[in-house]
N, C-alpha and C positions, 0 to 999 in steps of 0.2 A: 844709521844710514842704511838704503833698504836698495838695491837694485833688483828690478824684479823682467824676468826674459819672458816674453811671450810669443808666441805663432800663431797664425792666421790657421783656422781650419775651413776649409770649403766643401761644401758637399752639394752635389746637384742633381736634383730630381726630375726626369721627362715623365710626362703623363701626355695620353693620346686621349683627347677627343672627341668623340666618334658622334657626327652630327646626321642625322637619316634627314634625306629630304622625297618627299614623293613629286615626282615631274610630271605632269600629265599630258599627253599629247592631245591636244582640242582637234587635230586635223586626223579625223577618219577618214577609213578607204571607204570607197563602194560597198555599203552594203552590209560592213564591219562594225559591228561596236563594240570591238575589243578600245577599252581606254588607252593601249599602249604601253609598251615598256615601264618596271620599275628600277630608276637610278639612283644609285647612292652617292652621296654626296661627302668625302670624310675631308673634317679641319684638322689640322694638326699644332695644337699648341703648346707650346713652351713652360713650364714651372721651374724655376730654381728656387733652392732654400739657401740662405746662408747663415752658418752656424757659426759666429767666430769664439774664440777659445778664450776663458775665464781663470784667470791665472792671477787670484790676488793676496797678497800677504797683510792680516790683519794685527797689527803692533800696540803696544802701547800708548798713549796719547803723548806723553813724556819717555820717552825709552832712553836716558842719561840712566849711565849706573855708577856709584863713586866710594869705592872703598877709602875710609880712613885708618892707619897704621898708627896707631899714639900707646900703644902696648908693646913690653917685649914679648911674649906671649904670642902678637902677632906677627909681629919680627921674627917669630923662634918656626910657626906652624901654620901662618898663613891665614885668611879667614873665608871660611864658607860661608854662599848667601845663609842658605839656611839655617847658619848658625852664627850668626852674627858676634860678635863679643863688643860690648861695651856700643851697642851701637851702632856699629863701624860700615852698613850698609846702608847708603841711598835708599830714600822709598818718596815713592808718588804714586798717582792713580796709577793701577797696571802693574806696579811694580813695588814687591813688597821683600823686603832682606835681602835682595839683588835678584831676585828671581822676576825674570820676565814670562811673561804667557801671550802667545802666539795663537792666530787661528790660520788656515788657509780656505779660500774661495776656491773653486778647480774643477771645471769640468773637464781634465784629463789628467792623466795620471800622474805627476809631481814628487822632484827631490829638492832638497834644501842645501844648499854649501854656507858655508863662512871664510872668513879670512878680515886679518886685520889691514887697514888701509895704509899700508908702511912700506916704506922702500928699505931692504934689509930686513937682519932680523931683530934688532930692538927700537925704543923711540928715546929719544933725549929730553933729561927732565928741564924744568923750567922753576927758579929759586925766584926769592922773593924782589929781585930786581928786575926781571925778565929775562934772563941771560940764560940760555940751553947750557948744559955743563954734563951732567952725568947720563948715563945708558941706564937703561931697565929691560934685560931679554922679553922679548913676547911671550914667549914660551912661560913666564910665569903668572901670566893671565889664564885662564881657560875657565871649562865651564862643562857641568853634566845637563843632560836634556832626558827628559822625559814626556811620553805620547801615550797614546791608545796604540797598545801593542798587537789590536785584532785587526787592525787597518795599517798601519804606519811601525815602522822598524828604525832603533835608534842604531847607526852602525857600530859603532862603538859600544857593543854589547853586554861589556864588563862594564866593574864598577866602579875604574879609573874617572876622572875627567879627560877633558879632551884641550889640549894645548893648540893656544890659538898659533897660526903662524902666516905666511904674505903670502900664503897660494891657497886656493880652494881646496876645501877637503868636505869630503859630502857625509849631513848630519846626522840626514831622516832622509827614507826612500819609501818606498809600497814595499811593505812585503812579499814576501813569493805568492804568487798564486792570489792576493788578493788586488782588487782596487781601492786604489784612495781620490780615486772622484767621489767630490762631496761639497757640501757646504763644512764654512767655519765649527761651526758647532759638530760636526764628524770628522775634522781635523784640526784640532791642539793640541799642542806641545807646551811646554816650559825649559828657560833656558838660566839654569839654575848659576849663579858662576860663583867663581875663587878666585882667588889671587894669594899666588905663593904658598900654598898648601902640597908642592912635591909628591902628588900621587902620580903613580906608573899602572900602564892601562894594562891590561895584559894581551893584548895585541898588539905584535912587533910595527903593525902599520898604522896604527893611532897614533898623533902627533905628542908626547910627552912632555907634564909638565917640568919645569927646571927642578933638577935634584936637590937645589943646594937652597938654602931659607935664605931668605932677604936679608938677615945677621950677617950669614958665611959671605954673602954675596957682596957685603960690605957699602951696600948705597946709602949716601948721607940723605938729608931730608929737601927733598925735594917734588915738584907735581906733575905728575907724568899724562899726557892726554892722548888719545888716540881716536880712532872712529872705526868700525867693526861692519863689515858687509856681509848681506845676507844676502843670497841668488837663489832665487825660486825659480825654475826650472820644470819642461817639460822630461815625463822619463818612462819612456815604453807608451806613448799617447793613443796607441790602436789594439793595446792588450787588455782588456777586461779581466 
């Protein structure tokens, strides 16, 4: 699920002009042939431009990601896309061991947020009768992101993941000093993720995944589903 915030930008351009007309007076005096006075004539017209603002997030065509847990091993440390064990990551177009790749459209300058679509902080699983029963914290989802670090800055610096949780927390911004107006192709990412792998970021304000293994944590077997918002956003739109 993609919520994507856009603004209108307006910009308006006068230009003058400037139309010369020669008037001729046909009515001479006695004896005069001066032709008479020359008058100018000025139109004054109007030009506006409108520029509206280009703020688009380009996704995978299937963007599901579905970790399966059928190892203790995954139970004990969790699975990373990139490293999938026995398997255990979704893949489709776009999306290859859980790793997603992202471009953005943008003719101004752009931050990314996430946040899981959950009221609270965990979701309740669903067994094979349909009955919700047990909790799974958010916090033991998450996920590392990687960019083009000459244009775009992952905030989350270290090489923690970053724990999902129910309020926006911002992924990727412009870096200092530069712009990330561009086309797709001068702005992608990838959004690598985990589940249950207990890495700590090393920054106190990065969101942390849960310390404790899916074992400690003690959940029985059940399917836990959720949906994960992305906000593209305008950030600093008049700074080059």
């Amino acid at each position: 699920m993609y919520k994507l915030s856009t603004l209108t930008i307006l910009f308006f351009a006068l230009f003058a002009a400037t139309m010369n007309a020669q008037i001729r007076n046909n009515n001479f005096a006695s004896g005069d042939q001066n032709m008479g006075d020359l008058d100018v004539l000025e139109q004054e017209i109007a030009v506006s431009v409108k520029l509206e603002t280009i703020l688009q997030l380009h996704a995978p065509e299937d963007a599901n990601v579905s970790f399966v847990f059928d190892e203790m091993e995954e139970f004990k440390h969790g699975i990373k896309a990139e490293r999938p064990r026995n398997g255990g990551a979704y893949k489709s177009k776009g999306v290859q061991n859980g790793i997603h790749r992202f471009g953005v459209d943008a003719t101004v300058n752009w931050k990314l947020d996430w946040k899981a679509d959950i009221n609270g902080d965990h979701v309740r699983g669903e067994n094979w009768s349909g009955n919700r029963r047990q909790k799974l914290a958010i916090n033991n989802i998450g996920a590392k992101f990687s960019t083009d670090r000459a244009r775009n800055e992952i905030i989350p610096t270290d090489n923690g993941a970053v724990a999902l949780s129910n309020r926006d927390f911002t992924i990727i911004k412009r870096k200092n000093g530069h712009s990330n107006i561009g086309e797709a192709a001068d702005n992608q990412f990838e959004v690598i993720w985990r589940v249950g792998t207990q890495e700590r970021p090393q920054r106190g304000s990065t969101p942390r995944m849960n310390e404790k293994s899916l074992l400690e944590q003690q959940i029985g077997s059940e399917a836990f589903k959720f949906d994960v918002i992305f906000t593209l956003s305008q950030d600093d739109p008049w700074i080059n």
